[in-house]
N, C-alpha and C positions, 0 to 999 in steps of 0.2 A: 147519213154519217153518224156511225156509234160514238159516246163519251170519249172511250180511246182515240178514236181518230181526232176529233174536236180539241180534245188535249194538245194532237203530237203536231196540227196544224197549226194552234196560237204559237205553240214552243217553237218551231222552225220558225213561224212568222217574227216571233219576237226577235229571235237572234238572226236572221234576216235583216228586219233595222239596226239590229246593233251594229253588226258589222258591215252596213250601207248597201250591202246586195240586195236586188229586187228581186221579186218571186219568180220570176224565170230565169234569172241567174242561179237560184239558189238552185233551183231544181234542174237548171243545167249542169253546175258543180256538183249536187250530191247527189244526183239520178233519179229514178223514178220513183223509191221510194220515200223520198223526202219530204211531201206535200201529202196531205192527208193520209198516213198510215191509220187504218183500220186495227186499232188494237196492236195485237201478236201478227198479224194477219199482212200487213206491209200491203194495204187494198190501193189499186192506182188511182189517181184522181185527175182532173182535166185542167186545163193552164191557157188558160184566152182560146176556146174552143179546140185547143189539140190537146192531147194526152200528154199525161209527162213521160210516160213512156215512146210517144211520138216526138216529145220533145229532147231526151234521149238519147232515141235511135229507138227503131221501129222495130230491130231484132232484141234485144234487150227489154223492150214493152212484151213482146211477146211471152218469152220465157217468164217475166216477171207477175202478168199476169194469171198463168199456167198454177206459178206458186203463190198467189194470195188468193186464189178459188178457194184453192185445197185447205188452207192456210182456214180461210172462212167458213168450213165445215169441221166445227171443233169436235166433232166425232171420230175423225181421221186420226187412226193410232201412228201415223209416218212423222217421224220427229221430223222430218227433212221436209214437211209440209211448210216447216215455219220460213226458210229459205235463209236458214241459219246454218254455221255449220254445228254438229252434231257433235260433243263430246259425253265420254263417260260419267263425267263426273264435275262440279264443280266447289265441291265442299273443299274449302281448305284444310294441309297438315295444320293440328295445333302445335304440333312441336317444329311447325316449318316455318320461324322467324329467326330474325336476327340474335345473335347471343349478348349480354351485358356489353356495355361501353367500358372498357376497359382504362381508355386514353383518360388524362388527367388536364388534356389544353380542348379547348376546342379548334374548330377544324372549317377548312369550307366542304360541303360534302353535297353532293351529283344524286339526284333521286329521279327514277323516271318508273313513269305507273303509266300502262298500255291499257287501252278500252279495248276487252273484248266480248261481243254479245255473240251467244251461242246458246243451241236447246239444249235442255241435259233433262234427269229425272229426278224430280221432289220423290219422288215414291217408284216400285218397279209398276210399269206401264202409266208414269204422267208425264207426260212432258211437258216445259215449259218453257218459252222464252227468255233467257237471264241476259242481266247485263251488269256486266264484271269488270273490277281494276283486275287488271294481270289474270285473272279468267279463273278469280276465286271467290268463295264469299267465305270470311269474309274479307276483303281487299289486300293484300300483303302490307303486313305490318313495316310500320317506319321506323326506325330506332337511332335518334341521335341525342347529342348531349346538350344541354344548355348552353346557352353563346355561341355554338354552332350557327355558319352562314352555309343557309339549305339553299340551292341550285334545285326547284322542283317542277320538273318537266311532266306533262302531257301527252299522249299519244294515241293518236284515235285514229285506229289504218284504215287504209278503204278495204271495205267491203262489210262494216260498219254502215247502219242506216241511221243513227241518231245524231244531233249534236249535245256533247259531254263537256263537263267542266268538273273539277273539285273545291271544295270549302274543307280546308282545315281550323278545325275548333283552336291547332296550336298557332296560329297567326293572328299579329297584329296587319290589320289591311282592308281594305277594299272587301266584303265576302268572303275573305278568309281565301282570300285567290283565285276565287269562283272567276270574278272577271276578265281577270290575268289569263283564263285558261281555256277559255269558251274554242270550242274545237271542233266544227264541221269532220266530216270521213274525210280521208286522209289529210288530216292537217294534225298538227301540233304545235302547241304555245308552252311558253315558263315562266318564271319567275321568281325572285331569290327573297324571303324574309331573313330574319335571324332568329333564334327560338329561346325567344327571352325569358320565358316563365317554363317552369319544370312539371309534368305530372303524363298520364294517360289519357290522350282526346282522339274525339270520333274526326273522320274526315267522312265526306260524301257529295255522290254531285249535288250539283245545285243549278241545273238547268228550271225555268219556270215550273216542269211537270215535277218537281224533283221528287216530292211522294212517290209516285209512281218506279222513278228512277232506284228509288232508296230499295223500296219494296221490292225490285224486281233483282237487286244483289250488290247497288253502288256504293257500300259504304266499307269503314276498316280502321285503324286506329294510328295513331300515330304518337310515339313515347319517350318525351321529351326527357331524358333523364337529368338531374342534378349534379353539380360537379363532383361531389362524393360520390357518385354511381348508388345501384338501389341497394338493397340488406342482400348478403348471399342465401341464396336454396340451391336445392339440391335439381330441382325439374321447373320448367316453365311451359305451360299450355296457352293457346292464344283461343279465343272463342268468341265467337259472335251470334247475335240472335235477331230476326226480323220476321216481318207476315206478309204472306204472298195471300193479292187478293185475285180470283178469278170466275170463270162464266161459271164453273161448274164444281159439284161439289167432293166433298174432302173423301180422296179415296177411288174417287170415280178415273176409271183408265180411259187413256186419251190424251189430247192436247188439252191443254189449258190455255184459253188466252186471257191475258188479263182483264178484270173488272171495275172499271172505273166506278163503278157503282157500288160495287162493293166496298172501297176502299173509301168512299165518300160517308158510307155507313159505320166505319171501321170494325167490318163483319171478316177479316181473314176467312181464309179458306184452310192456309196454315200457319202455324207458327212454328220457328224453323230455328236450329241450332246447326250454325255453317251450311246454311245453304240445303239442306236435304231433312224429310221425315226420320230421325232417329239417324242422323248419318254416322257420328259418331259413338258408334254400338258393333256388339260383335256381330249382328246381324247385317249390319249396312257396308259401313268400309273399313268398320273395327274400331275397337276401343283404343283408349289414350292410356298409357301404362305405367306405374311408376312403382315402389318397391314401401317394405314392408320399411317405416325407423326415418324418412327420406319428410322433407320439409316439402313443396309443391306450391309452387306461386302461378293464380288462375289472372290471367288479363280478358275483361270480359267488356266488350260494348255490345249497346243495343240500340241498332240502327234505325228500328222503329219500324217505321216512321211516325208510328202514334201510339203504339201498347207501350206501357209501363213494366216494365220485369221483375216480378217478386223471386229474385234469385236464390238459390236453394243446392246445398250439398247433404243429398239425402245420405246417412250413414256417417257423416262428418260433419264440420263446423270449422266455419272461417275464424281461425285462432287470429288472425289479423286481418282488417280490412283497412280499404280505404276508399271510402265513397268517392263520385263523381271522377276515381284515376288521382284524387288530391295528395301526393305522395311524401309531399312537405309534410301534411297533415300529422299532428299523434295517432297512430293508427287504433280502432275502436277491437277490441279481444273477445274473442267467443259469440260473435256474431251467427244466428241461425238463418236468419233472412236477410235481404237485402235490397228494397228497393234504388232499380235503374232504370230512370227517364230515359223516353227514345234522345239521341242526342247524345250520350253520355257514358262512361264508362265505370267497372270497378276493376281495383286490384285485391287480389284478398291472397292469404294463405293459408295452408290446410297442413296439418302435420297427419302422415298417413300413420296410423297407430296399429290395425289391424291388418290381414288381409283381405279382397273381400271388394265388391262393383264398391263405389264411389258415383251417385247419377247426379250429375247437374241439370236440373228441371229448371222451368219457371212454375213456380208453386199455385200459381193460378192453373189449376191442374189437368182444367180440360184441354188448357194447351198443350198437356203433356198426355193423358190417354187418349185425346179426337185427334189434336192437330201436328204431333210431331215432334213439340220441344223438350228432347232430352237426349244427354251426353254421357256417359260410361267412361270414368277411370279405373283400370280393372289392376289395382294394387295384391300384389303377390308378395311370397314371403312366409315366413315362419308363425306361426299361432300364436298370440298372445293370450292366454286363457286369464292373464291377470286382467287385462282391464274390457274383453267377450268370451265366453266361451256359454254354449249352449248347456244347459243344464242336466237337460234329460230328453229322452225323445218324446213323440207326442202319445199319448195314452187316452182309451175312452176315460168317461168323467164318472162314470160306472164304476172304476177302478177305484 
């Protein structure tokens, strides 16, 4: 039994006593792959001398162990090895959240966030195992107002192999509702807070493995706003940044299954802006857009689970910030860098002056030429020669 597997065996085990089922109920309720997954790999394991897949049903063992063979030869370029389904893509729109809170009362307000684990591709030919609120990374954004009583439901469908829960950074409670929410395949739990205190916070599961969880796409932010509502701009992009850690290395085509060993080292394989190597680039699913004169407010968490992000708008400069999401805060002006703990968020703005890429890196750079972390606003518009214009062209020095 690999790290991976040893992990996903305590985590069912634990939440197996929690919720009073014994290990052959659980692994009767969640199937065969519930008890010692192998990594990425969903490997079957045995249950008082029968199989869980015998335990089951013996048609179901079979297919299932068909795909964690294939699943366990991480050389197999078949996405559909991992016995997941298979989508394009799983980087989240930044410009696909909710818009300003308009209202001026608060409200009671219904939120539901779907667990879905599916392969997709960090890079063309890697695939990997993700495991996604709403089948994003990062997570679909929450947006309510202060004094707001939140309704926040859970939903983890079968055919899901994990059990999931969330912790929101914006609750007072229990885990942050981690416990309220603990969620076997096909079940779903809720729970209602009120959202007392104002700013930008991470949410993420918080199952035992939750590293592992965070790393592989569970996290997302959630944006408690003030009764006054925030300062107007003109654009808002949503963005998040985490490290996938696995068997094999950065670049290398194939499957990836995850590394617990890796991640114990905290040796990423990549580090990631929404979920993919450069995804937000005109090479990958294309850049974030915004205009020549236009104000641009960036909501940024970093899900971690353990880098710290020297946050960075190459070509521009955070005319406001506000560390940690703190939006009460005096906001700090003409910030260049910006460290953000895993766990944590910022808000900043940027006034596009020029036109011309815009890259959001993390400045720790190798994460940005080896492993992937960088974002492209590709601001259009008329030339401002007053405050760039190139000079001359380039000429020998001979000249």
């Amino acid at each position: 039994m690999d790290h991976s597997q040893e992990g996903q065996e305590l985590e069912n085990r634990r939440e197996a006593q929690k919720s009073g089922m014994s290990r052959r109920e659980m692994v009767t309720k969640l199937g065969a792959g519930a008890l010692g997954v192998a990594g990425a790999g969903y490997g079957l394991t045995r249950v008082n001398g029968a199989s869980a897949g015998e335990t089951a049903g013996a048609a179901g063992a079979t297919a299932k162990a068909g795909v964690a063979e294939a699943a366990a030869d991480s050389s197999v370029a078949d996405p559909s090895a991992f016995g997941l389904p298979v989508v394009s893509r799983v980087a989240g729109e930044p410009e696909g959240m909710p818009g300003p809170i308009t209202r001026r009362r608060a409200a009671s307000v219904t939120e539901t966030l779907t667990v879905k684990e599916a392969t997709s591709q960090i890079e063309a030919g890697v695939h990997f195992p993700f495991m996604t609120f709403d089948g994003q990374v990062p997570g679909r954004m929450l947006r309510v107002r202060q004094g707001d009583e939140v309704r926040l439901r859970l939903e983890n469908p079968t055919g899901n192999r994990r059990l999931h829960n969330i912790d929101l950074h914006a609750v007072y409670g229990p885990g942050g509702g981690a416990e309220a929410t603990n969620a076997a395949p096909s079940q779903k739990n809720e729970f209602v807070f009120q959202a007392r205190y104002p700013g930008a916070f991470v949410y993420h599961c918080a199952i035992p493995n939750l590293d592992m969880h965070i790393s592989s796409g569970m996290f997302g932010m959630i944006v408690v706003e003030p009764p006054e509502g925030l300062p107007e701009v003109d654009r808002e992009f949503y963005v998040g940044q985490h490290e996938v850690y696995t068997e094999r290395e950065t670049g290398e085509k194939g499957n990836h299954q995850f590394s617990a060993e890796r991640m114990r080292r905290e040796d990423p394989t990549y580090v990631l802006l929404n979920g993919g190597k450069y995804a937000l680039t005109p090479d990958s699913h294309g850049a974030m857009e915004a205009r020549v004169g236009e104000t641009v407010r960036i909501f940024f968490a970093n899900g971690g689970p353990n880098l710290t992000s020297s946050f960075h708008p190459i070509g521009n400069v955070f005319s406001k910030l506000w560390r940690e999401g703190a939006v009460m805060s005096r906001p700090e002006r003409w910030v260049q860098t910006a460290s953000v703990p895993p766990g944590s968020t910022l808000v900043a703005e940027m006034e596009m002056e020029v036109p011309g890429p815009v890259k959001l890196v993390d400045h720790a750079l190798s994460r940005v030429s080896r492993k992937g972390m960088m974002g492209v606003i590709d601001v259009k518009g008329r030339e401002n020669p007053e405050v760039f214009r190139n000079s001359s062209e380039a000429t020998s020095l001979a000249e």
